[in-house]
Structures are given as structure tokens and as C-alpha cells.
TILO-864329 format. One line per field, with one value per atom (N, C-alpha, C, O): x, y, z; atom name; residue in three letters; residue number from 1. Coordinates in Angstrom, 2 decimals. Each point is the difference from the previous one (the first is absolute). Layout:
c1: X, ...
c2: Y, ...
c3: Z, ...
atom: CA, ...
rest: ALA, ...
nr: NUM, ...
END
This chain:
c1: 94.61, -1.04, -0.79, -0.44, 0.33, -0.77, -1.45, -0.27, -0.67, -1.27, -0.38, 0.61, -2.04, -0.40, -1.19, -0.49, -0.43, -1.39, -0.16, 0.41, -1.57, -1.05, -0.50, 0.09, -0.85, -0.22, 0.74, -0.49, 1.79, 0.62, 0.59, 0.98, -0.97, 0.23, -1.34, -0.89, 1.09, -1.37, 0.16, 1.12, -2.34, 0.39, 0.28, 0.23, -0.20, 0.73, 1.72, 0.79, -0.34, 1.38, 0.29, 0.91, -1.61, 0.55, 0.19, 1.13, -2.24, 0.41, 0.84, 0.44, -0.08, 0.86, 1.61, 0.56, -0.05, 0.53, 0.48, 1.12, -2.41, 0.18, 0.57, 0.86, -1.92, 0.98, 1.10, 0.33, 0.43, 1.04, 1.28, 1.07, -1.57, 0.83, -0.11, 0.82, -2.05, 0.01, 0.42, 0.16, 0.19, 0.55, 1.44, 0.55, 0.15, 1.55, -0.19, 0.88, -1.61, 0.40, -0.24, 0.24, -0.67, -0.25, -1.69, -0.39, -0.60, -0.91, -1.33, -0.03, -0.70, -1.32, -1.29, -0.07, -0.80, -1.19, -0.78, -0.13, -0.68, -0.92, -1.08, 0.04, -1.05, -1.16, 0.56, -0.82, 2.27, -0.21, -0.45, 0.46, -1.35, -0.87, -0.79, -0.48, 0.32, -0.81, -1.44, -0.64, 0.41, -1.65, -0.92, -0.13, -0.69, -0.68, -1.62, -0.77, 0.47, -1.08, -0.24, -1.20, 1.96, 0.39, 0.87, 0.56, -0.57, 0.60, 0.14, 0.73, -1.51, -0.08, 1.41, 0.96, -1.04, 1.44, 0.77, 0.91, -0.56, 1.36, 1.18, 1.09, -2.22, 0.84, 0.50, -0.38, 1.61, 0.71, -0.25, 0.24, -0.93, -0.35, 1.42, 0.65, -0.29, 1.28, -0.45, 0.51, -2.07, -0.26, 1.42, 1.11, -1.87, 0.36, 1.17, -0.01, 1.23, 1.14, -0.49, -0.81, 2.05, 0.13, 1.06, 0.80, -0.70, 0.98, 1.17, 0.71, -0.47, 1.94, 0.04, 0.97, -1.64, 0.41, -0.34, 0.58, -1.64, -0.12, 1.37, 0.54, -0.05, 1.11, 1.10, 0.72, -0.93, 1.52, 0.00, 0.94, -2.60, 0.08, 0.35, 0.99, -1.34, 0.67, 0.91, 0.19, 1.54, 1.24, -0.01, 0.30, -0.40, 0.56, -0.71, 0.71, -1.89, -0.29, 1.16, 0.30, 0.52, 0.58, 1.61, 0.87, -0.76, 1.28, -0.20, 0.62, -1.16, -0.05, -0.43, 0.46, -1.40, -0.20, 0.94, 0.04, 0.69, 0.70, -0.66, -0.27, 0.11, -0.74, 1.02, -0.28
c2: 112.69, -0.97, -0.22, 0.85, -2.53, 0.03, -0.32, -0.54, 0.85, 0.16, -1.67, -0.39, -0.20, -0.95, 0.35, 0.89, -1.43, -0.02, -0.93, -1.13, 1.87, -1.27, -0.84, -1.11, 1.06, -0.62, -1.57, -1.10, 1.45, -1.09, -0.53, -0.55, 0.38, -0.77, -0.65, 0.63, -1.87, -0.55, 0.16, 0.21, -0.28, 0.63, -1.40, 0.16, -1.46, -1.13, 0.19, -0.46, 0.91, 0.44, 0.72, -0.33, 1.82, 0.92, -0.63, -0.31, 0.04, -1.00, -0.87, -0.01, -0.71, -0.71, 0.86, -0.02, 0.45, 0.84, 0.99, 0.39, -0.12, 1.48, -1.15, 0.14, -1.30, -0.88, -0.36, -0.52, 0.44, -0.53, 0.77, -0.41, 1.96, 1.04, 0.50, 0.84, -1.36, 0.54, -1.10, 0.13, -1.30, -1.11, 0.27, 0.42, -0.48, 0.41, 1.39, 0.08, 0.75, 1.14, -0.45, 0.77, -1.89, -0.36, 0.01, -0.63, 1.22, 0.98, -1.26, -0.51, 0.13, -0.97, 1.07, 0.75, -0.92, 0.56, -1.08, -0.64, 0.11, -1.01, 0.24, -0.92, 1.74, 0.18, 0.36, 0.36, -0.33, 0.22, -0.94, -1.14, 1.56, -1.05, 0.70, 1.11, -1.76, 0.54, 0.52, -0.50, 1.48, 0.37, -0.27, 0.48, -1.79, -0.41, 0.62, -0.59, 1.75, 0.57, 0.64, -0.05, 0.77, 0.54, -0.19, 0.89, -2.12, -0.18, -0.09, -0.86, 1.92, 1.44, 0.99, 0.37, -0.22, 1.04, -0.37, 0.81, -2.19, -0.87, 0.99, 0.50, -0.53, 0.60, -1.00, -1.12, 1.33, -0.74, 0.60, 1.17, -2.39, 0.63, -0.27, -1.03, 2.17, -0.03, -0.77, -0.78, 1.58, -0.74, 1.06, 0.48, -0.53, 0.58, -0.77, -1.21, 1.84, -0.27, 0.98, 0.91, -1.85, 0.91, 0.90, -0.32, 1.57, 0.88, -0.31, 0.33, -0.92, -0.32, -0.47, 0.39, -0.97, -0.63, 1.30, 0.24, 0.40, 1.00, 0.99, 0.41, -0.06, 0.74, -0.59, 0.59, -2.26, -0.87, 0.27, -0.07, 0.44, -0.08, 1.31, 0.05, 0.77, 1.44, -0.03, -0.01, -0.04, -0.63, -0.79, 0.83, -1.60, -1.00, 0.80, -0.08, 0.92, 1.12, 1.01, 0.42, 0.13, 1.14, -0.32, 0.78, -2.47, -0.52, -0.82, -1.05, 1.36, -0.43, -1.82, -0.94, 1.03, -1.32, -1.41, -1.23, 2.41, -0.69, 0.52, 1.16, -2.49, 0.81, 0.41, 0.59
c3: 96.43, 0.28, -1.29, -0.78, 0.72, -1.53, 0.36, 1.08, -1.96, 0.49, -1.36, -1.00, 1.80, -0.77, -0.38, 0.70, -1.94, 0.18, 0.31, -0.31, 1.52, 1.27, -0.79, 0.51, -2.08, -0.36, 0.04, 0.27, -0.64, -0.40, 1.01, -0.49, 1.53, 1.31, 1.00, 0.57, -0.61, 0.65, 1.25, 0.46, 0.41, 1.63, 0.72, 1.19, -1.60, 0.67, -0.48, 0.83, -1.73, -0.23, 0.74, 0.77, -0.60, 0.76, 1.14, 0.37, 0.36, 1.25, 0.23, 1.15, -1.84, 0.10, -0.16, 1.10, -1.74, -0.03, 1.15, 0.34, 0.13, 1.03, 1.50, 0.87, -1.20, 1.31, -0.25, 1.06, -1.66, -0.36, 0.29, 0.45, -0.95, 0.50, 1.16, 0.37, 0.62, 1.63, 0.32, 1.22, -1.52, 0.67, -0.32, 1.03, -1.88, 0.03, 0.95, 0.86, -0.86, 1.24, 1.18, 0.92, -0.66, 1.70, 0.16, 0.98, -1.75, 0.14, -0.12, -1.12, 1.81, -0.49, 0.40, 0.97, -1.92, -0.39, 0.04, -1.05, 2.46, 0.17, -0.88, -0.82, 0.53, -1.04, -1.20, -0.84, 0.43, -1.35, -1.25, -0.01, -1.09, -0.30, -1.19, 0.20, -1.46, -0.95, 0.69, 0.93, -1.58, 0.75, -1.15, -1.12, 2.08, -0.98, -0.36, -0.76, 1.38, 0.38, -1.12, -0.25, -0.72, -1.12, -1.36, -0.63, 0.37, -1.21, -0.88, -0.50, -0.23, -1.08, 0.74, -0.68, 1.44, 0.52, 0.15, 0.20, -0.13, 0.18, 0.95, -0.27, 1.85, 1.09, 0.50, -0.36, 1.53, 0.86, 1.33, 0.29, 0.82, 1.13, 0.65, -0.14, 0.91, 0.93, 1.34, 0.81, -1.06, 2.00, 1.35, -0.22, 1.36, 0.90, 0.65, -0.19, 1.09, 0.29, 1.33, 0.17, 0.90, 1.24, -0.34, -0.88, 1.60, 0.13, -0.20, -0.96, 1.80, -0.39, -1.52, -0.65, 0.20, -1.56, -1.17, -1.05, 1.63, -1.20, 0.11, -1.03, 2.34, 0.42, -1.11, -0.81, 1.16, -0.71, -1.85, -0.79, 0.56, -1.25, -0.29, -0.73, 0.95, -0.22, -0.20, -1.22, 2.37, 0.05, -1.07, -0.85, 0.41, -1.13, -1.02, -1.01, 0.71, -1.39, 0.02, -1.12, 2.28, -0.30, -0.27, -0.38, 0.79, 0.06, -1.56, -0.14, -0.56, -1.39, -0.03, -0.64, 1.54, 0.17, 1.09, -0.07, 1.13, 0.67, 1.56, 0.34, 0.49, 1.42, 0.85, 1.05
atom: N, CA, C, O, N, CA, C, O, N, CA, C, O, N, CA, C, O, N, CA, C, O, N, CA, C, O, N, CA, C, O, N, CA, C, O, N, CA, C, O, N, CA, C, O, N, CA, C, O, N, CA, C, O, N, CA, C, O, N, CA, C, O, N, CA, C, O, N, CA, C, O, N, CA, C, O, N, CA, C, O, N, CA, C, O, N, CA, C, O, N, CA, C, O, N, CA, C, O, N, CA, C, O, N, CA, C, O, N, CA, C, O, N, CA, C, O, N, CA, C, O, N, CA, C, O, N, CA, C, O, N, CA, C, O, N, CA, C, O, N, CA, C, O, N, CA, C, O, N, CA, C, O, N, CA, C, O, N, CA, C, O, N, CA, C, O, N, CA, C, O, N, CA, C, O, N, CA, C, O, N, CA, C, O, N, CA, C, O, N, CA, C, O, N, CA, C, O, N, CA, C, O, N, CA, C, O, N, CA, C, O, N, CA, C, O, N, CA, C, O, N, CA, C, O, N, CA, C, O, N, CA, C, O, N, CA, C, O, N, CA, C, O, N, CA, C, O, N, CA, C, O, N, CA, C, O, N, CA, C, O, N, CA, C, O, N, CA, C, O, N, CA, C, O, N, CA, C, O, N, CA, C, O, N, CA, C, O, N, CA, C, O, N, CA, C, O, N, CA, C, O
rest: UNK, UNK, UNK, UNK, UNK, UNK, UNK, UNK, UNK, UNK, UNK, UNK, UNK, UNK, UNK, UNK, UNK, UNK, UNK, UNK, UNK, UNK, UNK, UNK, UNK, UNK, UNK, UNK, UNK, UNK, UNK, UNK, UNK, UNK, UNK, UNK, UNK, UNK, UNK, UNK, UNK, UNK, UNK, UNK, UNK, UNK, UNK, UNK, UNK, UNK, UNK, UNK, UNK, UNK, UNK, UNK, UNK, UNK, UNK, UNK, UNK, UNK, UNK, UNK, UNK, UNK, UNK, UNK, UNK, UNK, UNK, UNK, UNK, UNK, UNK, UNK, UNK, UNK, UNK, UNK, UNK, UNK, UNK, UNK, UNK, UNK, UNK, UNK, UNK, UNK, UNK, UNK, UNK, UNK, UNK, UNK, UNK, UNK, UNK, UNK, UNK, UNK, UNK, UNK, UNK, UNK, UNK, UNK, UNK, UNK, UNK, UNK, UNK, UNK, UNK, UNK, UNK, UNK, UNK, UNK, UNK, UNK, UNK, UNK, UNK, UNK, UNK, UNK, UNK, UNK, UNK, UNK, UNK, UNK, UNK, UNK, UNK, UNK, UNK, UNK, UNK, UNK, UNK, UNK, UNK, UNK, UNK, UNK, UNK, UNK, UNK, UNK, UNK, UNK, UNK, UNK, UNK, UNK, UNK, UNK, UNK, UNK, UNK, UNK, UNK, UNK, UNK, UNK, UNK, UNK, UNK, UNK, UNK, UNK, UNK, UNK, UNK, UNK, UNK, UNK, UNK, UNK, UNK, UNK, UNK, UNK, UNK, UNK, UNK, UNK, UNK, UNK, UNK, UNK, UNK, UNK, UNK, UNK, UNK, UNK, UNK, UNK, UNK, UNK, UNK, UNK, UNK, UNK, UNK, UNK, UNK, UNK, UNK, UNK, UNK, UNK, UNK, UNK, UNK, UNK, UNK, UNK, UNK, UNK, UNK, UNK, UNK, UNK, UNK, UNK, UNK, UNK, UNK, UNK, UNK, UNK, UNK, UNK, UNK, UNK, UNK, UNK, UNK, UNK, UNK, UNK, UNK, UNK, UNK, UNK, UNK, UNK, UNK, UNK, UNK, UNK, UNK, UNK, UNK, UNK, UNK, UNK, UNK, UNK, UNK, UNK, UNK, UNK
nr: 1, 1, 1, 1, 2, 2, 2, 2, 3, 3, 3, 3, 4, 4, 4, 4, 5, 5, 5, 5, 6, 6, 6, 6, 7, 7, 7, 7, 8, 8, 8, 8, 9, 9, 9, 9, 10, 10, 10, 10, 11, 11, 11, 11, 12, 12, 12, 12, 13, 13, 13, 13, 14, 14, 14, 14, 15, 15, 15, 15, 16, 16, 16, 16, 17, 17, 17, 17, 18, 18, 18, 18, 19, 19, 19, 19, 20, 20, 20, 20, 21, 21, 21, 21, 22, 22, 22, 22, 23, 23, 23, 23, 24, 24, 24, 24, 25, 25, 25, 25, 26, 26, 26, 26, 27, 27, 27, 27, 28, 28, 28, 28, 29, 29, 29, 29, 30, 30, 30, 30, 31, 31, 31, 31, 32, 32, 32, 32, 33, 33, 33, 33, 34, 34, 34, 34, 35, 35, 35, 35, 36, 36, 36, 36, 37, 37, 37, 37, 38, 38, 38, 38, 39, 39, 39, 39, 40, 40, 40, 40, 41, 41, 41, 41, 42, 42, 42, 42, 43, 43, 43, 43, 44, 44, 44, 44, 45, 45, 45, 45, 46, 46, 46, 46, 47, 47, 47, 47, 48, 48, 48, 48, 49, 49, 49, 49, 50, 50, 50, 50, 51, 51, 51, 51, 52, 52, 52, 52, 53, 53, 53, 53, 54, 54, 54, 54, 55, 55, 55, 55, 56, 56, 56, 56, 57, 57, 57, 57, 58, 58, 58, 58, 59, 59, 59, 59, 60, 60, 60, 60, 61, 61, 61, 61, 62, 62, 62, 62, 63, 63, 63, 63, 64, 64, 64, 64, 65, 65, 65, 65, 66, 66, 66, 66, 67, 67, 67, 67
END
């Protein structure tokens, strides 16, 4: 696993990005979304999911990105 500095990735990339790869897994993240509350920390809010999808996302983390 290669590691990045946070610096150098903006958190509308990551996002975009992180949807992109839960959408080829089947996987949608309704609140996922730059958090704009803090941006000095250039976080990415995930926002809350019902059960079955966090379950689905697990499955597709341990299946190397497949659900």
C-alpha cells in the first residue's frame, strides 16, 4: 500500500475519487461531500449510511474493492 501526503490531494478530489470507486463497487454514499466547516483540514465528510450499505462496504474493502 502506497501512502500519499494529505497535503497534496484536495478534499473535492478525494471525493470525487472515493465516489467513483464506491460506484464501480455498487456502493453510494448519499452525504459524501467536502466538509466545508473546516477548510484548513481539508476533511471529507462520509455522512451516515444505513446498515446494509456499511455491511456492503466492508465486503467490497475485504474483496479488494469488489462487493
Amino acid at each position: 500500500m502506497t501512502t500519499t501526503n494529505h497535503q497534496a490531494i484536495t478534499p473535492s478530489t478525494a471525493v470525487e475519487s472515493l465516489r467513483t470507486a464506491l460506484t464501480d463497487a455498487g456502493i453510494v454514499l448519499p452525504s459524501l461531500a467536502v466538509d466545508t466547516a473546516s477548510p484548513h483540514l481539508g476533511l471529507v465528510e462520509l455522512g451516515r449510511v444505513r446498515a446494509d450499505v456499511a455491511a456492503q462496504l466492508a465486503v467490497a474493502l475485504r474483496n479488494g474493492g469488489r462487493a
